[in-house]
Structures are given as C-alpha cells and as structure tokens.
C-alpha positions in Angstrom: 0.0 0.0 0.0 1.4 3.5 -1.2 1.9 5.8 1.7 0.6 9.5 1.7 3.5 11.2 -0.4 4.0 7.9 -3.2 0.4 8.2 -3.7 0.8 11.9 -4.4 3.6 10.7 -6.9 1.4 8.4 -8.5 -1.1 10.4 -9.9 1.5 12.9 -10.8 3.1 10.4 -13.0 -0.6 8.8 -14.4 -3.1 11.3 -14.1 -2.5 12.7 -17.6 -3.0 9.3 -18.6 -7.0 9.9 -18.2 -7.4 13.7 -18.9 -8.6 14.4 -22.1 -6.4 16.7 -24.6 -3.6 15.7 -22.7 -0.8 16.9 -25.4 1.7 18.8 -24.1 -0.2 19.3 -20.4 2.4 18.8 -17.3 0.6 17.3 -14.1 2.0 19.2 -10.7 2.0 18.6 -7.0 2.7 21.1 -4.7 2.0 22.3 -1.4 -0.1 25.4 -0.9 -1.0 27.6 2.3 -4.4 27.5 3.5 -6.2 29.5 5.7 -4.6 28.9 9.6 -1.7 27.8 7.6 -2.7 24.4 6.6 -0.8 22.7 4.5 -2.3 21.3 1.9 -1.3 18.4 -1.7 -2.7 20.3 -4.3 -3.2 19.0 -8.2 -2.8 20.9 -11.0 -2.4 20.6 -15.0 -1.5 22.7 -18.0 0.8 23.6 -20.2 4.2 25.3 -19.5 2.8 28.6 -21.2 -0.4 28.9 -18.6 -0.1 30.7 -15.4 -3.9 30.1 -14.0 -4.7 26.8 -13.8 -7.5 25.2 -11.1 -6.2 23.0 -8.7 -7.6 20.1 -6.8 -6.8 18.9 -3.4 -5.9 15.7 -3.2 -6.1 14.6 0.0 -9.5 13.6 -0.2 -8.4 11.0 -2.3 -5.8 9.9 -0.2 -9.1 8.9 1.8 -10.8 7.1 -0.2 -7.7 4.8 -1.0 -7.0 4.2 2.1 -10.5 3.0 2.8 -9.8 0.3 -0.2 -11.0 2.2 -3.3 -8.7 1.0 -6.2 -6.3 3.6 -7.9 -7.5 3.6 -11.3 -11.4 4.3 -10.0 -9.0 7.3 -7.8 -7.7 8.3 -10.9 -11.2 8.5 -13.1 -12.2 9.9 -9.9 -9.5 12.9 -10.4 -10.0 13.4 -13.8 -13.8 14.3 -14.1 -13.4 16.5 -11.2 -10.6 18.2 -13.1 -12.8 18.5 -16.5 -16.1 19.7 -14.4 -13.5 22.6 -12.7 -11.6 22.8 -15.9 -14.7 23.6 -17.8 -15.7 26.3 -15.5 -12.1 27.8 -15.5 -12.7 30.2 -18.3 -10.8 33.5 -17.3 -8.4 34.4 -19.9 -4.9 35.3 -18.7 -4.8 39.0 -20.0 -8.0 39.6 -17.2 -5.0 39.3 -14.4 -4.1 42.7 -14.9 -7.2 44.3 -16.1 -8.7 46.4 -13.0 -11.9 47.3 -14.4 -12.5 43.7 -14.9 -11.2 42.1 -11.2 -13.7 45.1 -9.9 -16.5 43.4 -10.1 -15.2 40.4 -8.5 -13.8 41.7 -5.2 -14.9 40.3 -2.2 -14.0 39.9 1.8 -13.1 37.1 4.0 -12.7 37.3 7.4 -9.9 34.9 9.0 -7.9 34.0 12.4 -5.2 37.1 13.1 -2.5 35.4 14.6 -3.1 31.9 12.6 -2.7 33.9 9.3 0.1 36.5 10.4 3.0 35.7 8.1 0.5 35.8 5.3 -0.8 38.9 5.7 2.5 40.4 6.1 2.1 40.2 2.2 -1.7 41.5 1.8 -3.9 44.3 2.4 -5.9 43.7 5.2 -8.0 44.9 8.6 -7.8 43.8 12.0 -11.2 43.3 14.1 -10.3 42.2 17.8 -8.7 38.9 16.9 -9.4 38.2 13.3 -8.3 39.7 9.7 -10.4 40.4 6.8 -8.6 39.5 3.9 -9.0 40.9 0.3 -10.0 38.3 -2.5 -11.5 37.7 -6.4 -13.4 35.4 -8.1 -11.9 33.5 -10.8 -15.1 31.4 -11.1 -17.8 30.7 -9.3 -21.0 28.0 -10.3 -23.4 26.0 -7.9 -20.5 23.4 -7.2 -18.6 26.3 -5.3 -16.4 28.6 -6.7 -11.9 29.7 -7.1 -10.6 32.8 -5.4 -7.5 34.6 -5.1 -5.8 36.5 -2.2 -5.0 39.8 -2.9 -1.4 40.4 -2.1 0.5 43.8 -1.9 2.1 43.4 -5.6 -1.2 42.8 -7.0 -2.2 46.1 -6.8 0.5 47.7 -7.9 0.3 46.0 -10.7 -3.4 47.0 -11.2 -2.1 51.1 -9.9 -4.7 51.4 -7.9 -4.5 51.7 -3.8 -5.3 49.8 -1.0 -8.2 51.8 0.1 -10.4 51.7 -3.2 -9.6 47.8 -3.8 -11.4 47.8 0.0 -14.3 49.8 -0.8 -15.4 48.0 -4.1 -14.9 44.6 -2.0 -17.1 45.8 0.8 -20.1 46.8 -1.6 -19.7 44.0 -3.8 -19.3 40.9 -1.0 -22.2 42.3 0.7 -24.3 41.7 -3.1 -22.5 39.0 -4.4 -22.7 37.0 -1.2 -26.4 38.3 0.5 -26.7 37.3 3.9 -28.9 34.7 5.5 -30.3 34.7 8.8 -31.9 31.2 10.1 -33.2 29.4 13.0 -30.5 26.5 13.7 -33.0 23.5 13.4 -34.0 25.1 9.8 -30.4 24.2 8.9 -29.1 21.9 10.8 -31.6 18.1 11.0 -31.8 18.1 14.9 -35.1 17.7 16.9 -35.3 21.1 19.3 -36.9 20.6 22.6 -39.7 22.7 23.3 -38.2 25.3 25.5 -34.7 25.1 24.7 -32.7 28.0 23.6 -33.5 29.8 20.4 -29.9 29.7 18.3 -29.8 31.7 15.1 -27.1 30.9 12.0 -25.8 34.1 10.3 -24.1 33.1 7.1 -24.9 33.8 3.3 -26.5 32.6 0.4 -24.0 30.3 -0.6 -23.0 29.0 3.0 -19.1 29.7 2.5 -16.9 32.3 4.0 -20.2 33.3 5.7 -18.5 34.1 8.8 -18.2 37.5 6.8 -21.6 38.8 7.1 -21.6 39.6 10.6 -19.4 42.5 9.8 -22.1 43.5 6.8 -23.3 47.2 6.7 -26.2 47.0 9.9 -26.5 43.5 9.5 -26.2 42.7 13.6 -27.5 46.0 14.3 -31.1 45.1 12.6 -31.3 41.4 14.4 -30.6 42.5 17.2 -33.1 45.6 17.6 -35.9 42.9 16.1 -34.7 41.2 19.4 -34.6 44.4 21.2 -31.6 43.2 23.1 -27.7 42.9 22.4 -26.8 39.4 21.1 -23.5 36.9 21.8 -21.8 35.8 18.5 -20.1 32.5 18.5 -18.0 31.8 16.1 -19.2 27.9 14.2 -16.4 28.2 11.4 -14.8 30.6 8.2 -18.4 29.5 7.1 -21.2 30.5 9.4 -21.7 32.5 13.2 -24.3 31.0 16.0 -26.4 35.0 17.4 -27.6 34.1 20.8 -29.7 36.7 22.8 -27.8 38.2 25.6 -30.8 37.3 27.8 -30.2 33.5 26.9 -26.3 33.6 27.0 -26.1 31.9 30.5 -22.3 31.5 31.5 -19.9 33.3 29.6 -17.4 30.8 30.3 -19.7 27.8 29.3 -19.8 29.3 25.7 -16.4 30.2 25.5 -15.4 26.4 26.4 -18.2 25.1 23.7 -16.8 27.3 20.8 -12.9 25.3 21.5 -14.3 22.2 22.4 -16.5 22.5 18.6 -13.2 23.8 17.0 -10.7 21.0 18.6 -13.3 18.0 17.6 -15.4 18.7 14.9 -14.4 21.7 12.4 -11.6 21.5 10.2 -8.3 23.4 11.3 -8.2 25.4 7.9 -11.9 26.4 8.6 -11.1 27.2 12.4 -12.3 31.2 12.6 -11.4 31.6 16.4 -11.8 30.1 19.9 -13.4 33.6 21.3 -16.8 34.5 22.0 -17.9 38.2 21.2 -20.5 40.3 22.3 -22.6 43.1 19.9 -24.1 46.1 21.8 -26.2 47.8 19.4 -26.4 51.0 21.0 -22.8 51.7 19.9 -23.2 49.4 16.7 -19.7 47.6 17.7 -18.5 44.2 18.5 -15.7 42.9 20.4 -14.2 40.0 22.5 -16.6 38.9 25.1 -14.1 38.8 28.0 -11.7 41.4 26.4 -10.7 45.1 27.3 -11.5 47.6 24.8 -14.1 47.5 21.9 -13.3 47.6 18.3 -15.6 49.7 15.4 -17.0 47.7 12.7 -16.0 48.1 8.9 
C-alpha cells in the first residue's frame, strides 16, 4: 500500500494518462497555504505557457484509498473532477491585470489574526479584535462552489490602484454578491429542538461559505438585534457560518467560551477554524468585540 506522499507521486506520474487533450499538459504537485496555515497536496495541469490553472486537493483522495477504493477508480475519480472545474475555468490570462475587470469580482473574507500573520504580512488587510479580513476575487464561481484569489500587496500595484479603493469596491460587492442569510438552527441543521430550549440563530450567506463574513455587513447585527430588542452573543461555528444568541439567553460566559474550542478542537476542520473567542454586539454603539476582552473595536 502507497503511503501518503507515493500516492501523491502516483497520480502525478498517471493522471495525464485519463485527462482528455492531454498533449503537451504537465501534471504538478505542490504544497499550498491555507487558511490557519494548513498545509495542503494540491493537483494541478497545464501547459508550460499557462499561469492560472485550477487545482484540486488531493487529500481527499488519499481517503478514499485508504479506505480500499482501487487507484484507477481514484484516478477516473481525479480526472472528471478536473474536467467539471476545468470547464468552468474560463478566465483568460490577460483579465490578471485588467482592474476594471477584477472590480467586479472583489470580495472579503474574514480569518484567524494570529493563525494567518505571516501571510498577511504580504496582503492588504483589517484587523477586528482577533481576526483579519482578507482581500480576494473570483476566478469562477458556479453552484458546485467557486476559485478565489488572495490579494497580495504586488497585485495592486500591478493594477495602480491603492489599498483603500480595492477595499471599498470589496465591501459593496461581497455584501451583493454573497447576501446574507439569517436562520433558526434547526431550519439548517436536522436536529429535533426541545420545546423550551434556547433559540440559536445561523448568520451566514446565500451560498454557506466564507459566511462568517456577514456579521461585519453594513447594519447586518444591528437590525437582528433591535428585532430582538436586546444585544446578542456571537459564537464563532467556522470561516463558514456564526451562531447569534440573545444576551438574555447567554447563560455562563465561560460555558460558551469552552463550547466554541471544544467545537473547534473535535469537529471543524483546522483550515476552517475562525477563532476560539466569544464576542458580544451592543447595538447602542453598533460595535463588536471579545466577550471577556478590554477595549471595543468599530465595525467596517
């Protein structure tokens, strides 16, 4: 059986043997960065001349071998899910330095501080209490998910514009592009809610990714909570989604802040980790900050 790094040098060496239009491609694994500074195999093919490509992860499919699946099924496997992204990959090259065009893709993410520091070293970015948000574009997007980019320092000098309009056009577009979604949890999530029980609300967006995002949205807290008519507790589920929580219902501050890390250490994913804090929104001053934390910090 093929440990973890000769299975990543076996579909470098046959993978081009089932992709399609195959002629003078190159198959590549490397190791990117993700968010929390996650290491991660990453797939991807072209030709020499072809500087955006899509990549696929391929640890996923270390999985599934080691739970018996055979290597050529892996490798069909691979290679439709390359076409399917392939095919949606349609951004021609010369769009990389057109402005006007990356405009209308800008969006925001927001991400651990301190997990993500040597990375945004390199980036444009803003700090709210503990977490960054972080500058990116679309390269495509369709209803299987979508391909972003980090905005780094060089890129916009290489577009000529500053830091602070590349902000601006990502603020009004994520908040478009990526609506927000406000739901009871059992309308999400298939668990049977005892009559009584605490009343948990999911703040994410229309697509369900990144959605962590939203609850720095232009009045977005600030309307929820006055329909409450009370301040609310924000607990942090992932990168993806937030849990609102009525200050009334909080309970123990303590007993929240030990349920966020005990989620993040057993059941979300360390690149998806957002942070192990609890914060609290008073929407008399519109702001949120760390729960147990000195100071408050003004929204975007």
């Amino acid at each position: 059986m093929l440990n973890e790094k000769e299975f990543y040098d076996y579909v470098k060496r046959h993978i081009l043997e089932y992709v399609g239009d195959a002629e003078k491609k190159t198959a590549r694994v490397q190791k990117l960065f993700k968010n929390n500074q996650v290491v991660m195999a990453a797939l991807s093919i072209g030709r020499e001349e072809e500087h955006l490509q899509p990549v696929l992860y391929l640890e996923p499919y270390y999985q599934r071998y080691c739970r018996g699946r055979d290597l050529t099924e892996i490798l069909e496997q691979i290679s439709c899910a390359y076409e399917e992204c392939n095919l949606g990959f349609a951004l021609e090259e010369e769009r990389l330095t057109d402005y006007s065009y990356i405009r209308n893709y800008l969006f925001y993410r927001v991400v651990h501080y301190e997990k993500n520091r040597d990375l945004l070293e390199v980036c444009p970015h803003d700090r709210v209490e503990d977490l960054a948000v972080t500058y990116r574009w679309i390269a495509y997007r369709n209803r299987d998910g979508m391909a972003s980019a980090l905005i780094r320092k060089y890129d916009l000098e290489m577009w000529g514009i500053d830091a602070e309009q590349m902000k601006k056009e990502a603020r009004r577009n994520t908040e478009k592009m990526f609506p927000a979604v406000i739901k009871r949890i059992e309308n999400i999530v298939p668990v049977r809610i005892e009559e009584g029980r605490i009343p948990l609300y999911v703040l994410s967006n229309s697509d369900y990714m990144n959605g962590a995002s939203a609850m720095l949205y232009d009045k977005i807290l600030y309307d929820f909570a006055e329909r409450m008519e009370q301040n609310l507790y924000v607990l942090p589920s992932s990168i993806h989604e937030v849990i609102l929580l009525r200050e009334e219902d909080a309970g123990d501050i303590s007993e929240l802040s030990w349920m966020v890390k005990d989620t993040n250490r057993r059941v979300v994913n360390p690149e998806e980790i957002l942070s192990d804090h609890v914060y609290y929104y008073d929407r008399r001053e519109d702001r949120i900050r760390i729960a147990d934390g000195p100071g408050w910090t003004g929204m975007l």
